[in-house]
C-alpha positions as CSV (number, residue, x, y, z in Angstrom):
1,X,-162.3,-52.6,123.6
2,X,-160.3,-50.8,120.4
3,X,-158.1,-49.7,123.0
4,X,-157.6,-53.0,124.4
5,X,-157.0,-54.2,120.8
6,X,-154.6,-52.0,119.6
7,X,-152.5,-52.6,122.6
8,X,-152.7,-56.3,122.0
9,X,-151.3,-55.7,118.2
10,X,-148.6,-53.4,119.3
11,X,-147.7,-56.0,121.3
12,X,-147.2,-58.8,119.4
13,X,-145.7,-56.8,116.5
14,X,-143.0,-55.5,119.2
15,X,-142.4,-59.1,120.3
16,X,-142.0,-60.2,116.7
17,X,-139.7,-57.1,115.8
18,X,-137.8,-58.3,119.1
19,X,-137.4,-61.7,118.1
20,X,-136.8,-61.4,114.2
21,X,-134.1,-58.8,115.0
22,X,-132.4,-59.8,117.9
23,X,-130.5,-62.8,116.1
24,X,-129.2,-60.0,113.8
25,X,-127.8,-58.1,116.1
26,X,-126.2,-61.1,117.5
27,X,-124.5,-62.1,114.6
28,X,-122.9,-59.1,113.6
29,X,-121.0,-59.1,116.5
30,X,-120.3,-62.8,115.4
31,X,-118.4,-62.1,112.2
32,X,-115.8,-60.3,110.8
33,X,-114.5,-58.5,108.0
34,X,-111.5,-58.7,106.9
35,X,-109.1,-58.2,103.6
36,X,-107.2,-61.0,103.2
37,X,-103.9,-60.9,101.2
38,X,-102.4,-64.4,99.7
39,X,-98.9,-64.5,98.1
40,X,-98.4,-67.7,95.8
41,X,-94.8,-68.5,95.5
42,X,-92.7,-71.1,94.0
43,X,-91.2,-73.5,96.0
44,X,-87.8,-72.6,96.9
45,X,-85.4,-75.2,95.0
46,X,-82.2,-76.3,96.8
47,X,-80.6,-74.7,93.4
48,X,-82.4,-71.4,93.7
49,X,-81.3,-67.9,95.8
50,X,-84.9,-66.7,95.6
51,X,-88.4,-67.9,95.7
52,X,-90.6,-67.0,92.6
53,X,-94.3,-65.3,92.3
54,X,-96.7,-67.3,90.7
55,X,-99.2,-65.5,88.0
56,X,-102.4,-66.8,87.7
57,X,-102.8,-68.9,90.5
58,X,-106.4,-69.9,91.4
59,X,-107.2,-68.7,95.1
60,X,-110.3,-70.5,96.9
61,X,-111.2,-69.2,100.5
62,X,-113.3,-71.1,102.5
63,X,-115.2,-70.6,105.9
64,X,-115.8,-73.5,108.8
65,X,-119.1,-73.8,107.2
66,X,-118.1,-75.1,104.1
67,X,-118.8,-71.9,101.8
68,X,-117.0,-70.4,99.6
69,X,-116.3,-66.8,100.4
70,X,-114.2,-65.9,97.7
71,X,-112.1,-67.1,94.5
72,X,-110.0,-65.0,92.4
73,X,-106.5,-65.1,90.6
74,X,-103.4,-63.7,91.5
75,X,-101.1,-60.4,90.0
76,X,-98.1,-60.7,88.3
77,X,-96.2,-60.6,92.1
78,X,-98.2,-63.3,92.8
79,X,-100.6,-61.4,95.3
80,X,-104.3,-61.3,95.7
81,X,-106.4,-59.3,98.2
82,X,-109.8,-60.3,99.2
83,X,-112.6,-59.3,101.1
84,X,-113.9,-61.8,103.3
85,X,-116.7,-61.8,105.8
86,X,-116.2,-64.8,108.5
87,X,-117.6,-66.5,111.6
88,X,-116.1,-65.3,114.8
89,X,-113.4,-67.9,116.0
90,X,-115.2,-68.8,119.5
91,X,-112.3,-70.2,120.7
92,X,-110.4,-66.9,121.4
93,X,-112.9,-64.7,123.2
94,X,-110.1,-62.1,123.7
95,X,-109.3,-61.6,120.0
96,X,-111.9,-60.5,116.7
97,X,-110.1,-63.2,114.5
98,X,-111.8,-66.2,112.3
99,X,-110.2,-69.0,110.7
100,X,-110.5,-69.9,107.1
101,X,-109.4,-72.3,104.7
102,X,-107.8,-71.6,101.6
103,X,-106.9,-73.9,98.7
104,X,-104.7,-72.5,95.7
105,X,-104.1,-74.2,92.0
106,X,-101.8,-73.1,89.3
107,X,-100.4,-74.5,86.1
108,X,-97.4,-76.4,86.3
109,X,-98.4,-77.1,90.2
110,X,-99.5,-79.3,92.4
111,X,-102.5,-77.9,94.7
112,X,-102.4,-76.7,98.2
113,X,-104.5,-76.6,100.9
114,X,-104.1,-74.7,104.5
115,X,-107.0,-75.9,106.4
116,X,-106.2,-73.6,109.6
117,X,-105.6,-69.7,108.2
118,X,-106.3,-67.0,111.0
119,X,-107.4,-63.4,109.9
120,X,-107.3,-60.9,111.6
121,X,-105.1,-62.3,114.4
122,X,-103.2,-58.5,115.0
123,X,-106.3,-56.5,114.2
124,X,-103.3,-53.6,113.4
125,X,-101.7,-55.8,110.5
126,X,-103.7,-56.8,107.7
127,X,-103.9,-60.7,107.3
128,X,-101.4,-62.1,104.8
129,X,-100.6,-65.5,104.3
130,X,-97.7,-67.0,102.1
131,X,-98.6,-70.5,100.2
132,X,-95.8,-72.4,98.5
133,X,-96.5,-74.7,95.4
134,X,-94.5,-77.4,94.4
135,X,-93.7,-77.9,90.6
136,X,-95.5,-81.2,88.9
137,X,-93.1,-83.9,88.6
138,X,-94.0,-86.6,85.7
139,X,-92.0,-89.6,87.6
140,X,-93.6,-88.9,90.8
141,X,-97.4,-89.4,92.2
142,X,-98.6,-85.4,91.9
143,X,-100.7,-85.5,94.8
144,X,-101.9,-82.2,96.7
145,X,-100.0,-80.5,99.7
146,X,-101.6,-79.7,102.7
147,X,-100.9,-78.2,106.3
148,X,-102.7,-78.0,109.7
149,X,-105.0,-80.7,109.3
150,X,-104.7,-84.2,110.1
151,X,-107.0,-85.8,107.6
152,X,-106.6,-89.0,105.4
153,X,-105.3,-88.0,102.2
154,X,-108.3,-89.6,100.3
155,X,-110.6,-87.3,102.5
156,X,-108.5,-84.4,101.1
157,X,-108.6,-85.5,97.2
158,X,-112.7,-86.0,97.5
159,X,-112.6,-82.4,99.2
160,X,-110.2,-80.7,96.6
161,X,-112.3,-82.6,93.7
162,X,-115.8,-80.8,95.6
163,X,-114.9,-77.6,95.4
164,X,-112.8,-77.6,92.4
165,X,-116.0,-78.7,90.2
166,X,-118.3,-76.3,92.4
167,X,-115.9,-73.6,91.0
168,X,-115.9,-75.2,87.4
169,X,-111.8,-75.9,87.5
170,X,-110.6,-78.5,85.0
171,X,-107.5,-81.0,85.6
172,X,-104.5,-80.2,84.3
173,X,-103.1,-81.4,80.4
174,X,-100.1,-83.4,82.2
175,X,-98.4,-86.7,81.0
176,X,-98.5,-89.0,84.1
177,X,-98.5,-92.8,84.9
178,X,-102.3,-92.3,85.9
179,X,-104.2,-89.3,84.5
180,X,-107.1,-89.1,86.7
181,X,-104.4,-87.8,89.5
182,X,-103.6,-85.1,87.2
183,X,-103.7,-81.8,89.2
184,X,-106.6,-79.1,89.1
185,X,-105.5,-76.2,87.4
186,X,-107.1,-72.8,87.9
């Protein structure tokens, strides 16, 4: 009978080691690491040879699941490098690559958002992105830039406003026609 009953626990503590580890075994083959390198520049000016590095800039990354995975500022060459863990992108079974989005703020700047960044595309090259940031302009509307996404622009400014408070960021002192569109600064 203690034969019987020690089988019976060995049992069910193998079926609950089974099923309490097998979903972690599953999702490490389900994410990534990667170091992701973001270069803030100015945008290029029809007056201007070359493009200039932006100091300071704020840099959000995002996953598909709506968490932030990292924030940090950028060098004085207007680089940062992060370490990022993030879902597998399902939709390309042939490649270890994920998709991220990242949102960047600096003084003097309107904000940008790329909702569609892929890292680690070429698992050889180290994923780098290149976001260009317009200069606030006092006679126009100062609203945000974004690419690869085809959303409403009122779905954008509620999004930007979410994670720009979760982060603690605070609007920019800018004289405009209507200050609450003042942009985030980092």
């Amino acid at each position: 009978m203690i034969f019987l009953a020690k089988r019976f626990i060995y049992l069910i503590v193998f079926f609950l080691w089974w099923n309490l580890c097998t979903p972690a075994r599953a999702t490490s083959n389900e994410t990534i690491y990667a170091v992701l390198t973001v270069e803030v520049m100015a945008n290029q000016e029809e007056t201007e040879k070359d493009t200039k590095p932006i100091e300071h800039a704020r840099v959000i990354v995002i996953n598909s699941f709506g968490h932030i995975l990292a924030t940090k500022l950028t060098n004085a060459n207007g680089e940062v490098n992060m370490h990022i863990t993030i879902p597998r992108d399902a939709r390309f079974p042939m490649k270890n690559m994920g998709e991220a989005t990242i949102i960047v703020v600096a003084n003097g700047y309107n904000e940008f958002i790329n909702f569609s960044v892929p890292v680690n595309e070429y698992t050889y090259l180290p994923s780098r992105i290149r976001i260009p940031l317009w200069k606030i302009n006092p006679t126009r509307r100062n609203e945000p830039r974004f690419i690869n996404g085809s959303f409403h622009r009122f779905t954008v400014f509620g999004m930007l406003d979410y994670y720009a408070q979760r982060i603690g960021l605070k609007r920019q002192q800018v004289k405009l026609v209507d200050e609450s569109l003042a942009p985030w600064g980092p």
